[in-house]
C-alpha positions in Angstrom: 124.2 92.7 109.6 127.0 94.4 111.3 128.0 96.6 108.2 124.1 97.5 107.6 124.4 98.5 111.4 127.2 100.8 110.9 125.9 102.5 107.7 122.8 102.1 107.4 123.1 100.9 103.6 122.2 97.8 102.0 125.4 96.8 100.4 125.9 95.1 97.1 126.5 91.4 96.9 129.3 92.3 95.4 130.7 94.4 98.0 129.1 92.1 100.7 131.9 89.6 99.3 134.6 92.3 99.6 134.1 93.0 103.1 133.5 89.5 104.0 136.5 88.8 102.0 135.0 85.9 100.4 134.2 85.3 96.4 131.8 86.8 94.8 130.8 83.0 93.7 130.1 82.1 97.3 128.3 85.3 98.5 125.4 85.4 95.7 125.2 81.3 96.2 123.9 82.5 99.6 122.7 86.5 98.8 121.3 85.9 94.8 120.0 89.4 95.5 120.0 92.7 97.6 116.2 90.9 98.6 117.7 87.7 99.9 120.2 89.9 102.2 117.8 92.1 103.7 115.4 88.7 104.2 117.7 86.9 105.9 118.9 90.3 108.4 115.0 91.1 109.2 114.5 87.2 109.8 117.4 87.5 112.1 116.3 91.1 113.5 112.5 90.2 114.3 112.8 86.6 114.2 111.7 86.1 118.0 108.5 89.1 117.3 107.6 86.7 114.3 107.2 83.3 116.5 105.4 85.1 119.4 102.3 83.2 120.0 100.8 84.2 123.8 97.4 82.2 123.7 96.9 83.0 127.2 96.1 86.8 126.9 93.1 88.5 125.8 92.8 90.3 122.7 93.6 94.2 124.1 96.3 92.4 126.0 97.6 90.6 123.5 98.1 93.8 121.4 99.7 95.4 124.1 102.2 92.2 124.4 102.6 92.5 120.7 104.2 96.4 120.8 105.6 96.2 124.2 107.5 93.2 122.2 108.3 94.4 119.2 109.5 98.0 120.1 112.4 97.4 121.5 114.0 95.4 119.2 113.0 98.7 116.4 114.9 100.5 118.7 118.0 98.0 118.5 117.7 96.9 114.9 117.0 100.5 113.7 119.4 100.5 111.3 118.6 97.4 109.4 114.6 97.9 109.3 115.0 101.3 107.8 117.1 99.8 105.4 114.9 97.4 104.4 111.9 100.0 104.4 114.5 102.2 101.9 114.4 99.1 99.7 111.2 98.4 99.7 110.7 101.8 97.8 113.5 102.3 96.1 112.4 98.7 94.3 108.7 99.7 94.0 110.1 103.0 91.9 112.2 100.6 89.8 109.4 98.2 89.0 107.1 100.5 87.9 109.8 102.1 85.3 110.4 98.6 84.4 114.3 99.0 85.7 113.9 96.4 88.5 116.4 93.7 87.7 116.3 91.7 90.4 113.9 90.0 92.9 112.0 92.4 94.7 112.0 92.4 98.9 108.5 91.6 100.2 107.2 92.0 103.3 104.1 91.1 105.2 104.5 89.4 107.8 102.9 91.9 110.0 99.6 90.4 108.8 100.0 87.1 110.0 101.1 88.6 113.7 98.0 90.6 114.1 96.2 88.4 112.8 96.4 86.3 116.2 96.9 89.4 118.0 93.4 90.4 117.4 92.0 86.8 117.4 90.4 86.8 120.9 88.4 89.9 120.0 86.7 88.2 116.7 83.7 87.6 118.6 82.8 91.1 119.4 83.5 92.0 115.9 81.5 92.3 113.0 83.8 90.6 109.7 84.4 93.8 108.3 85.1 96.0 111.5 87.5 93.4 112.3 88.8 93.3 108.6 89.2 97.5 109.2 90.7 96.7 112.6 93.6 94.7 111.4 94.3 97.0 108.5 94.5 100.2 110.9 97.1 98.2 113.3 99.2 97.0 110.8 99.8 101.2 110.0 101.1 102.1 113.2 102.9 98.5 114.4 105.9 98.9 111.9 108.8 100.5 111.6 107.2 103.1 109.4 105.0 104.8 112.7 108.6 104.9 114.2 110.6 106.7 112.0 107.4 109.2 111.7 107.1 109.5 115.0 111.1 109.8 115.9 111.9 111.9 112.9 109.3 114.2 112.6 107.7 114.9 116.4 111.9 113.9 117.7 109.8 111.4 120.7 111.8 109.6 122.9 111.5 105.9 122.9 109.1 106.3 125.8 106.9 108.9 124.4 106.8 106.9 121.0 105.8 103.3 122.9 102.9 105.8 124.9 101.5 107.3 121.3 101.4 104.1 119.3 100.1 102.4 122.7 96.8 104.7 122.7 96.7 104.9 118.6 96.2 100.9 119.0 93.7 101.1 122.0 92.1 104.0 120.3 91.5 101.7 117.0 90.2 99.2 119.6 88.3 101.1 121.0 86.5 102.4 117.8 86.1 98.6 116.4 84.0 97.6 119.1 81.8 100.5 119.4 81.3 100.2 115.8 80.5 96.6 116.0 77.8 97.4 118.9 76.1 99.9 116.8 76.2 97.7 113.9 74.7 94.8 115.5 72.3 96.8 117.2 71.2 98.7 114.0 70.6 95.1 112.6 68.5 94.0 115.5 66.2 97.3 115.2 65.9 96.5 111.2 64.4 93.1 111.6 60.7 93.4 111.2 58.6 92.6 114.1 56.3 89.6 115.2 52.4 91.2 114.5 50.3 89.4 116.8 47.1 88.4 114.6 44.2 90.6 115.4 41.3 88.1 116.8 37.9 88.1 114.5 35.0 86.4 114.9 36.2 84.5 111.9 39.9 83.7 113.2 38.1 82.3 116.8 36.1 79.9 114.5 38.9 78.3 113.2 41.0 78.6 116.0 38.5 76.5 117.7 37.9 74.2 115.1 41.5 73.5 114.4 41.7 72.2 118.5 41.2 68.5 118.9 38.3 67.1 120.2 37.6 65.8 123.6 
């Protein structure tokens, strides 16, 4: 983690076992690939983001938890997760000229963490303004809405937690208004109860259809 720190690049196994100045043998028994490395770094960089699990907050504040959270630690792992970002592309390049010889890095896990981030909120959501809800957070709470945001606008780190805090209350925002109108569109298309217009032939019946005294 330490030399990805300093440089910024993913070493080698190979030259992982040179600076570790252990065999090449014992570093890929541990590292079979560039993918396994990065893994086990990001595990160790976001490990404590991955296992948060605040049940006691509602769902806007349980967002808010989420970034507040995981911001920081961008900030002090910066290094690593743009590394692993790098990879990410530089192996999705390979694999589509067929030149990707070894296990590609996946990630994800972003899914699973918004996923109860945005679980208190379900019940004001239609399925698929929820389903466009998570999709739209997992754009802005990565690493990727960082870099953006530090390298192109230069933001400060407090600048950057303010814009990606009112992106995500802004999506928010937009879900449940979009659920309300939804749900209220489908109440206004139901068809209505017709009361049945009285006849002389409809009292008959009615009245023959009552039980006797």
């Amino acid at each position: 983690m330490d030399l990805i720190q300093r440089s910024g690049h993913i070493p080698s196994v190979a030259e992982l076992a040179v600076r570790s100045n252990v065999s090449r043998a014992t570093a890929y028994r541990y590292f079979p690939s560039r993918s396994a490395l990065v893994t086990t770094v990001i595990d160790a960089s976001l490990g404590p983001v991955r296992r948060l699990a605040d049940d006691s907050r509602r769902g806007r504040e349980r967002v808010h938890e989420l970034f507040k959270s995981t911001f920081p630690r961008f900030k002090e792992f910066e290094p690593q997760l743009r590394a692993a970002a790098q990879l990410a592309l530089e192996q999705w390049a390979l694999e589509r000229a067929g030149l990707l010889e070894e296990e590609p890095y996946r990630r994800g896990h972003r899914i699973r963490i918004l996923e109860h981030a945005i679980a208190p909120l379900a019940p004001d959501l239609t399925r698929p303004v929820r389903d466009r809800l998570h999709k739209a957070l997992s754009v802005i709470y990565g690493i990727e809405a960082y870099v953006i945001l530090r390298d192109i606008w230069g933001a400060g780190d407090r600048e950057l937690e303010k814009t990606v805090m009112w992106m995500g209350d802004a999506l928010i925002d937009a879900a449940l208004r979009d659920s309300a109108r939804e749900a209220g569109g489908a109440r206004r298309g139901r068809p209505e109860r017709v009361a049945p217009v009285a006849t002389p032939a409809g009292r008959l019946a009615a009245a023959a259809a009552r039980p006797r005294p």
